[in-house]
N, C-alpha and C positions, 0 to 999 in steps of 0.2 A: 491557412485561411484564404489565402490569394486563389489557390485551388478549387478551393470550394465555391467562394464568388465567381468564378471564373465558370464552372460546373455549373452554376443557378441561373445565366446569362450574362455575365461578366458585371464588374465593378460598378458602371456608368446608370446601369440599367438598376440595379439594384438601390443605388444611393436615390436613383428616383421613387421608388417604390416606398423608398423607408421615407422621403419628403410625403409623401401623400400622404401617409399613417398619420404622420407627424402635423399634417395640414385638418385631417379632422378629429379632434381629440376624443369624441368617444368612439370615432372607428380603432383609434391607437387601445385608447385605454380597452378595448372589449380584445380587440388582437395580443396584447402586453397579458391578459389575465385568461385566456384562450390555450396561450404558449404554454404559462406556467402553469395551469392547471395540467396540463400533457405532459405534464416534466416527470420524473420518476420519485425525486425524492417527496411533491407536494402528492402522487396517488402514493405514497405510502405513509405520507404522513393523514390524509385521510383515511387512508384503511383502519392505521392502527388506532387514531382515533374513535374512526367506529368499533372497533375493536371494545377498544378500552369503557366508552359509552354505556356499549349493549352489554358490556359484562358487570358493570354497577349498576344495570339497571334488570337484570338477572334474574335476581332473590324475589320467590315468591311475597315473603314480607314486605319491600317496595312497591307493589302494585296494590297490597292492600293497604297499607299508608297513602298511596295516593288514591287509594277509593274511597277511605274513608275520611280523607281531609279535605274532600271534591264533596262527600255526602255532608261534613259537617258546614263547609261552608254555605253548600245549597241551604241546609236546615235553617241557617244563622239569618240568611239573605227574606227568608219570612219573617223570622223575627224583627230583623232591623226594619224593616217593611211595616209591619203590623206596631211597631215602636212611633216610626212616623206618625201612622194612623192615630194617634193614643195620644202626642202630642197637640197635632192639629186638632184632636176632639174636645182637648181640655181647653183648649183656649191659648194656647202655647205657639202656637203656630207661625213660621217669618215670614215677615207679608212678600208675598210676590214681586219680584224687581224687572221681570224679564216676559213676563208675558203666560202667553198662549204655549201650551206643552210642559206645562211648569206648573198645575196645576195641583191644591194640597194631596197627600194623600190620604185615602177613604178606605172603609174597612172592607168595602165593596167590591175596591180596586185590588186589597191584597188576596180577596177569596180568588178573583181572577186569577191572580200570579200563580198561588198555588194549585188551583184544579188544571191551570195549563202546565205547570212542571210535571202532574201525575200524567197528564196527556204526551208529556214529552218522554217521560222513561217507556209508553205502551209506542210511539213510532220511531224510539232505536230499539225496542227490543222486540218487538210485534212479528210474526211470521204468516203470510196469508196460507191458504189450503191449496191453495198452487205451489206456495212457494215449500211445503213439507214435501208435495209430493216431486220436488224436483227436485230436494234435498235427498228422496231415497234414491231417485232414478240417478245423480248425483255419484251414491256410494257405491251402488250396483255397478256402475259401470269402474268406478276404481275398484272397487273387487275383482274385475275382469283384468285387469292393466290396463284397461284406455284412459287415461288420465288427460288425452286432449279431450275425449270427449264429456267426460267429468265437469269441464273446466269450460265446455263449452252449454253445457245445461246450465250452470252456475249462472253465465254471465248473461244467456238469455233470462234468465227469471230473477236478477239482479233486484227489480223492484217491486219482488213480492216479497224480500226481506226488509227487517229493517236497520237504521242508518250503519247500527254498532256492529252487526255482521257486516254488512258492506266496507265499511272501515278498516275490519279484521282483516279481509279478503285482499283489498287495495292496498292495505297497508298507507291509507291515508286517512284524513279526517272528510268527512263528506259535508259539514258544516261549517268548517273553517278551513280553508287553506293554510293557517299558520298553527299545526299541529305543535305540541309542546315537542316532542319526538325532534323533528323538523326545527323550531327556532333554537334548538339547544343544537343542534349538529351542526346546522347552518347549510344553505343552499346547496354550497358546492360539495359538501362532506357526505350527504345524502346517498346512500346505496355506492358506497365508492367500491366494494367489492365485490366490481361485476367482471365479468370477459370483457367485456365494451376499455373500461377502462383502463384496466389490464394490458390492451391490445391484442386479445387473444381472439379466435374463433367457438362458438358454440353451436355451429352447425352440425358438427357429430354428437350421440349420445353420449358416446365414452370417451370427448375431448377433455381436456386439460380446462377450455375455457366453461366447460359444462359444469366442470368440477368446483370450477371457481364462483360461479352462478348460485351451484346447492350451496357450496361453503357462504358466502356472502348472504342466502334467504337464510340460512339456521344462524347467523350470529345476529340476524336483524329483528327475528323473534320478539324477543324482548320490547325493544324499539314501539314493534307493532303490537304488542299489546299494551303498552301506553298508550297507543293513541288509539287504541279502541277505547278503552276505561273513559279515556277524556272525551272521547266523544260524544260518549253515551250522560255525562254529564256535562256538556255543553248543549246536548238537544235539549234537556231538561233547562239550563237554563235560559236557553234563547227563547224555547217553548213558551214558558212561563213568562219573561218577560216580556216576550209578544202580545199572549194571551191581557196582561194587565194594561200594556199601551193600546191594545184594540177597544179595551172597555175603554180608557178616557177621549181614545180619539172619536168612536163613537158616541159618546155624551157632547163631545168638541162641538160634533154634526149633527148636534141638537136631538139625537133618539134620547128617549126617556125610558132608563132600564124598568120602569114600571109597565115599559109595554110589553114586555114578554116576548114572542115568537121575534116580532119584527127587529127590535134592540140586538138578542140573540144574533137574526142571521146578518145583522150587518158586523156585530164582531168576528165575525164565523169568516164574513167574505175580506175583513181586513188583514186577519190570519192568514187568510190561504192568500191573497196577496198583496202584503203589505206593502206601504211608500218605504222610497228609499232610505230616509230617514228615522224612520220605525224599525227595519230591518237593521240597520248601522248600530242604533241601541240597542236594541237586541243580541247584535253578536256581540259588541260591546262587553255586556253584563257577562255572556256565555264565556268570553275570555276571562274577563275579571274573576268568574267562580274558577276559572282552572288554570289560573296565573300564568295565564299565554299573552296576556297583552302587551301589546307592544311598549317599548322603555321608551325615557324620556330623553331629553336631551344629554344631562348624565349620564342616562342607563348605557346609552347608545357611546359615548364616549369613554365608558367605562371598556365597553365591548370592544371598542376600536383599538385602544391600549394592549387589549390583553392579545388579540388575534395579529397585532403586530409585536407581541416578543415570542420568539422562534420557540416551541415546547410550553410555550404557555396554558395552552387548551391542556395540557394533561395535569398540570396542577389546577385550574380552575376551567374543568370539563363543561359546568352546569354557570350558567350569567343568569338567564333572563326570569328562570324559575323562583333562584335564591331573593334577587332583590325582588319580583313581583310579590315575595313572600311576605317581607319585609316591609316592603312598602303597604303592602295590608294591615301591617298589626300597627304600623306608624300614622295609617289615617285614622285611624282610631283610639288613640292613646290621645291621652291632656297632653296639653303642652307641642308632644312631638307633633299633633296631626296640622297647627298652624305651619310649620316647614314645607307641605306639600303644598305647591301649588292648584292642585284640583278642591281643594280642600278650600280654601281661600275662593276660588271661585263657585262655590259650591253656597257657601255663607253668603257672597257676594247676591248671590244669583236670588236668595231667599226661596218662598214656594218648598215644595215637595224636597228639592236639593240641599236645602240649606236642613227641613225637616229631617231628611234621611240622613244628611252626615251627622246634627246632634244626636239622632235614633243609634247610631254606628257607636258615639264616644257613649254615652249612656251606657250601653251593655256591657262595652268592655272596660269601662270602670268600675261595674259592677261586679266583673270577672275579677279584676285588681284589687276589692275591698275585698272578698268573699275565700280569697288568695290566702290576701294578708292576715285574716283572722284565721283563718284553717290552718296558716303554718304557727301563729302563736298559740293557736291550740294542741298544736306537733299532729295534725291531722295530715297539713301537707307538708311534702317538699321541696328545695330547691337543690342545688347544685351543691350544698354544704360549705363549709368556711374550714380552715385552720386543721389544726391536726386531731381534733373531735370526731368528724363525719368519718375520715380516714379509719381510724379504731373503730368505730360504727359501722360501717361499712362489713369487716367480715363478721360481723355479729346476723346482720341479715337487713341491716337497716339500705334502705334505696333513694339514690336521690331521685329528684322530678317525678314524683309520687304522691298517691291519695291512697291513707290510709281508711279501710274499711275494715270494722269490726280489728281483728289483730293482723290482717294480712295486708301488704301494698300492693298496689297497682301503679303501674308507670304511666305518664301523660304524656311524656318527653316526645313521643313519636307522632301525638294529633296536633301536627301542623294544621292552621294556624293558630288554635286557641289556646295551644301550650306555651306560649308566647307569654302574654298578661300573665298566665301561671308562674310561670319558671323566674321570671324578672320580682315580681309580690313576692313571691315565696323564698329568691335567695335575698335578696334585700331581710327579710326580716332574722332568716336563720344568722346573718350578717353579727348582728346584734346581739345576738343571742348565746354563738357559738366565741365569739372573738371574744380575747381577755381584753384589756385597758391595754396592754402593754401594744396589742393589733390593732387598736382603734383606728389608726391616724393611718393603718394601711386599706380602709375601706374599699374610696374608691377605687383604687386599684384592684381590690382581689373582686369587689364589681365588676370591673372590666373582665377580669380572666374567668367572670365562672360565666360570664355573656358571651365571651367567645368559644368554653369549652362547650357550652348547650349548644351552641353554632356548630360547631365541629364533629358532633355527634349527628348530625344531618350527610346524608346522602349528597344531597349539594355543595353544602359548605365543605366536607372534609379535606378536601385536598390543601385548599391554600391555608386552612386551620392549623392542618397537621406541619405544613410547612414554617408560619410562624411561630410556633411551639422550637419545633427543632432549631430557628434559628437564634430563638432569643434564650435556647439553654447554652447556644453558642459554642458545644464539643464537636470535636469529629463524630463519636458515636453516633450522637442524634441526628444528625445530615446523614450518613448512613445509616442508620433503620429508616429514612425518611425515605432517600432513594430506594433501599432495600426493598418497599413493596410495590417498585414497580412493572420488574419481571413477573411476580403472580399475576396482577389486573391487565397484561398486557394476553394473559393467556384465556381462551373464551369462557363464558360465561365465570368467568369470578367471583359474583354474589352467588350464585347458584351452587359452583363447588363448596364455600362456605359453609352455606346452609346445609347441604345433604351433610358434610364433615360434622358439622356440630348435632345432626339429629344421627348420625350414628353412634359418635362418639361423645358423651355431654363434657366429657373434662377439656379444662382452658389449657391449649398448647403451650408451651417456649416457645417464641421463635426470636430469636436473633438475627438468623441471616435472610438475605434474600430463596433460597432454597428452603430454610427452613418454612417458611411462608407458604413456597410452592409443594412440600410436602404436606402440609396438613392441611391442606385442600384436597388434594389428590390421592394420596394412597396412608394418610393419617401421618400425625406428627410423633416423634420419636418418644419427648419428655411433656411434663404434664406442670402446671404451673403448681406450687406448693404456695398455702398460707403461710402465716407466722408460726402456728402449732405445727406443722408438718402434715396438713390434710390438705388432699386435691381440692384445686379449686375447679369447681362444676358451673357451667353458665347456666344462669337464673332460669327456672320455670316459667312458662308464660301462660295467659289466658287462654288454653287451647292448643290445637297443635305448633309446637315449636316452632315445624317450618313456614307456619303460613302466618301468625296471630304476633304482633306486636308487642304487645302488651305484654309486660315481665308483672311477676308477682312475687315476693317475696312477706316470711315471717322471721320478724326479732327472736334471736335462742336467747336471748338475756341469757348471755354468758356471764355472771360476774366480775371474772379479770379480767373481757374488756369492755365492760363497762366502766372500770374505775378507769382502763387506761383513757376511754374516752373524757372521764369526768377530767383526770386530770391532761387532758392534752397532748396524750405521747400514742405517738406510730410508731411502732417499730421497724426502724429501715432495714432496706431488703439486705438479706445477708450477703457477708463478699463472696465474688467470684472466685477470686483467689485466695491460696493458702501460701502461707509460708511465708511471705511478706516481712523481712529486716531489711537492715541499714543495706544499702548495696545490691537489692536483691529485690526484685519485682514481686516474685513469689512463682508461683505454677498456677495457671490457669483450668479450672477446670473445665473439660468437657461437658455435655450437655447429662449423659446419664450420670456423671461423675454429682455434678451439681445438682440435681436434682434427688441423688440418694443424700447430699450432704443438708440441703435445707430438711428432709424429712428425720432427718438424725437429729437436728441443732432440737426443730420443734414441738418434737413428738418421743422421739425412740432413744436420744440420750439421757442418760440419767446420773444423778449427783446424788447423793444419800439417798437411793432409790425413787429418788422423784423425779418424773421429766419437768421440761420447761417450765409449761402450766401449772401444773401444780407445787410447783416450786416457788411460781409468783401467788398463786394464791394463799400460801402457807405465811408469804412476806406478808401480802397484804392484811392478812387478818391479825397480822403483832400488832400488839398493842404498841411497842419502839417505833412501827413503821407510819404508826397513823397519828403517832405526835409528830414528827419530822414537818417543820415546818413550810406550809407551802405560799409559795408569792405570786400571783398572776402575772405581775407585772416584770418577771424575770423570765427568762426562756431557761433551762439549766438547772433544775429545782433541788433539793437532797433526794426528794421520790424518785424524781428521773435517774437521777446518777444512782440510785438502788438497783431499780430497776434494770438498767442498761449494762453495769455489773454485772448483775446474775445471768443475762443473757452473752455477756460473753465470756463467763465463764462455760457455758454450754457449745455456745462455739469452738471454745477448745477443745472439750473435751468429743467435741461432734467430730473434731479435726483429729483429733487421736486413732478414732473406732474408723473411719472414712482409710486414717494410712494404712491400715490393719488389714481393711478389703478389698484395695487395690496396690498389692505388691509394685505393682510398677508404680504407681502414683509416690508412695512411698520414697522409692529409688530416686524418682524424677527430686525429691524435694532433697536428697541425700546429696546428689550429685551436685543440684544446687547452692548449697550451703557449703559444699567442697571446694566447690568453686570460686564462694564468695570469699572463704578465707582465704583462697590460695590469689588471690590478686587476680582471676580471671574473669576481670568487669570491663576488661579497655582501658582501663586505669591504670600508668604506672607504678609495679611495684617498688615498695620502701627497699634499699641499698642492702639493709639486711636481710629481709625477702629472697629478696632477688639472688644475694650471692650462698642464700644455700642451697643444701643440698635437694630438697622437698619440691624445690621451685626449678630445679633441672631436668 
């Protein structure tokens, strides 16, 4: 160390240098975060982060969940608009507290809003006739290999596209500098896989740091096509919301929209260049529709916790997006939306504010009644309760669904208005599915099927999946949890996914971290089995697999399980292990081993020629078996222990045909039970044991 000071200008000189740092604290603090950004292990904790980011953000299916939860909210943003209008008309209206810009709203105002959002999708996606024909001249020259000069026609004719290509091109938002891409990665994480950061050189073609430059633009792909999508729905909404601030502040400036041309062009010249505080709400509203706005004093402290515990970002990757989410359905909800502060002042403020926010709770109470009766009618879904939905489930029944005609449709994925849904809907199935005996566990299993709709989000999942694994509290589950983080650390990870499931429809095993990274990449080995011993295939969706959201499912009204659903039994997954006595863990099966064995128990074993199913079907129709008394209020019933009976007598016998096919498996359980007699567990043998001959 003395060497080294000594090499930098010696000890005296250097203790002054670090007094001056230390004398101006944001030259220190920008030099202290300069260092460690240069440091090796924080550019690879940014890489792999991005890494990790752009590979959740992958899957064709996420960009159209986020277009279409950007389109439904746009949609919603008229309606709560034209709600105001409707209330102020009736006589409803809160009187204004605050003035000038606060103005009720008119139905006049909301035609505005929406003829400028359709004017906001034609200038991000509008292309002028210069700008096609410098899109050919454009290709022609990359057809050629000149790709600087490609890139230089581009960026001369930059603004005869419009914003959503530019966006594309940049790989930023051209309306907002706080693209959702951007607030979720954060400042310093941004394009971390370049040469530059690396320290490498990209002056040669066929450099290392060249290499690192392509590899860093193909994994940020993703990235950048989110913040195209949002941007193109942020122009719309800023658009729009200009467009409806220019009519009021022009009626402000006393034109009378009854005068036609002249009214016109002074909204026209407000538009094109609004005050700064027109402009501010505007982006405002633009964030709000694509939950880019910035967090609150919480959010913000939330954010600062997670980014100072060391590997935190990879369990919770996504902050700013989940709570902007949340916090939408929550300013809108009875009850929860007094909690928000904005909210509060919004009521406070009265005028259009106070109008818009009851326009807001209106509708999605609306949503919450229309929920609640649709799921008492078994039209919709929620998340299910108890061991009912469970037996439902492989029959074809789905939760967070809208049943039409005899087929579902899933909601689960249109963020935000699956929200009121999914909350209505398990709430009632709550009541419905639980016996007397589950009552008193409501809120709680509340709780858990609020967190499992949470955790089946893209944002939420990681710390979902974490709390899950720690409150089952085994080793296992901490391991399968870690287990998927070598796949998502590998690039594009939703994307592998996706192409895996549309070549192959049956649902993999996976157990280990490998198994994960295989059926991604070159298909997984085994295939998950039902109860009966049929592959379980992932659901149909509205359209092609890999693009469309939307799962669809129909009822087989199977009758065995439907009784098991009537009476409340799931059948648990079959053991891993055979062989299993006193002394003796058993033999573990393998992945092919276990998956020929669940197909035997459920489907291919047979007992007086019958397999499993119709084995239980043959019970259920005795007359012996349907007097068998049943208790709700007991867990444990005579039907259950019938049942559970017959099913592991199939297990044995599944375990008989299973030793039969694997000689070695066989052996492995021989040699085992060899063993356990002969005292070879680590266990001191008994004295008579010990001193024969068997045990020499």
């Amino acid at each position: 160390m003395t060497d080294l000071l000594e090499g930098a200008g010696g000890t005296d000189v250097n203790l002054k240098k670090f007094e001056m740092i230390l004398m101006n604290e944001a030259q220190g603090a920008n030099v202290v975060r300069e260092t460690l950004l240069k440091s090796v292990p924080i550019r690879m904790h940014s890489a792999t982060l991005e890494v990790l980011i752009n590979g959740m953000l992958s899957g064709p299916q996420t960009h159209m969940i986020n277009a279409l939860s950007n389109f439904l909210v746009s949609t919603m943003s008229i309606v709560e608009k034209a709600g105001a209008a409707g209330i102020n008309a009736v006589g409803l209206g809160a009187k204004n507290n605050i003035g000038a810009g606060n103005e009720a709203v008119t139905a006049a105002a909301v035609q505005a809003k929406t003829m400028g959002m359709f004017r906001g999708v034609k200038n991000a996606l509008g292309i002028t006739a210069k700008g096609i024909q410098a899109a050919r001249e454009a290709a022609k020259r990359t057809g050629s290999g000149d790709f600087k000069g490609a890139g230089d026609v581009l960026r001369e004719n930059e603004e005869e596209f419009g914003g959503t290509f530019r966006a594309f091109a940049k790989g930023d938002s051209q309306i907002d500098p706080l693209g959702k891409h951007k607030t979720e990665m954060g400042q310093d994480d941004v394009n971390a896989i370049t040469a530059e950061k690396a320290g490498l050189s990209d002056e040669s073609f066929w450099s290392v740091g060249t290499a690192v430059n392509a590899l860093g633009s193909l994994v940020r792909v993703p990235g950048r096509m989110l913040i195209t999508a949002d941007d193109l729905f942020k122009t719309v909404g800023y658009t729009g919301e200009l467009a409806e601030q220019a009519y009021n502040q022009a009626i402000r400036e006393g034109y009378n929209p009854s005068s036609g041309t002249k009214f016109a062009e002074r909204m026209a010249a407000i538009e094109k260049n609004p005050p700064e505080f027109l402009r501010k709400q505007a982006l405002k509203v633009a964030r709000e529709g694509t939950f880019t706005n910035p967090l609150g004093d919480t959010g913000r402290n939330l954010t600062n916790v997670i980014n100072s515990v060391p590997f935190a970002r990879f369990v919770v990757p996504f902050i700013r997006t989940p709570v902007n989410i949340l916090k939408y359905a929550g300013t809108r909800t009875p009850f929860l939306r007094m909690m928000a502060k904005s909210v509060r002042e919004d009521l406070a403020a009265g005028g259009a504010r106070a109008d818009l926010a009851n326009s807001k709770m209106v509708l999605t109470s609306t949503m919450y009644m229309m929920a609640a009766v649709g799921a008492a009618e078994g039209n919709i879904t929620g998340g299910g309760g108890g061991e009912k939905t469970k037996a439902l489930r492989e029959d074809g029944w789905q939760a967070y669904s809208v049943k039409v005609g005899g087929t579902w449709y899933s909601y689960d994925r249109l963020d935000p208005i699956s929200i009121p849904l999914a909350i209505a809907a398990s709430m009632m199935e709550l009541g419905d599915n639980m016996s007397s005996r589950q009552r008193d566990e409501r809120a709680a299993e509340a709780l858990v099927l609020s967190l499992k709709f949470a955790g089946d989000k893209v944002w939420f999942s990681g710390v979902i999946e974490l709390l899950a694994a720690v409150s089952r509290g085994d080793k296992g589950s901490l391991d399968q949890f870690a287990g998927q983080y070598p796949n998502t650390l590998i690039p594009f990870s939703s994307l592998r996914r996706t192409i895996a499931r549309t070549v192959d429809p049956d649902i993999k095993e996976m157990h280990t971290a490998m198994d994960k990274i295989r059926a991604t990449t070159i298909g997984g080995d085994t295939t998950k089995i039902d109860s009966f011993g049929e592959k379980r295939e992932h659901v149909e969706r509205l359209g092609p697999d890999w693009l469309v959201p939307i799962q669809t499912s129909e009822r087989g009204n199977d009758p065995v399980k439907n009784e098991l659903a009537r009476l409340e039994i799931n059948l648990p997954k079959i053991p891993r292990k055979i062989g299993r006595i006193k002394d003796s863990k058993g033999i573990e099966l393998d992945s092919k081993q276990y998956e020929r064995f669940q197909i035997l128990v459920g489907k291919e074993a047979q007992i007086d020629g019958l397999g499993l199913k119709d084995a239980l079907a043959r019970t259920m129709a005795d007359e012996e078996f349907k007097n068998l008394h049943e208790d709700p209020n007991f867990k444990g019933s005579l039907k259950e222990d019938v049942i559970f009976n017959i099913r592991r007598a199939f297990i044995k016998r599944a375990t008989y045909l299973l030793r039969q096919e694997y000689p070695s498996l066989n052996q492995a359980l021989i040699d085992d039970r060899h063993n356990v007699q002969f005292g070879l567990t680590g266990k001191p043998l008994p004295k008579w044991l010990a001193d024969s001959p068997k045990a020499q």
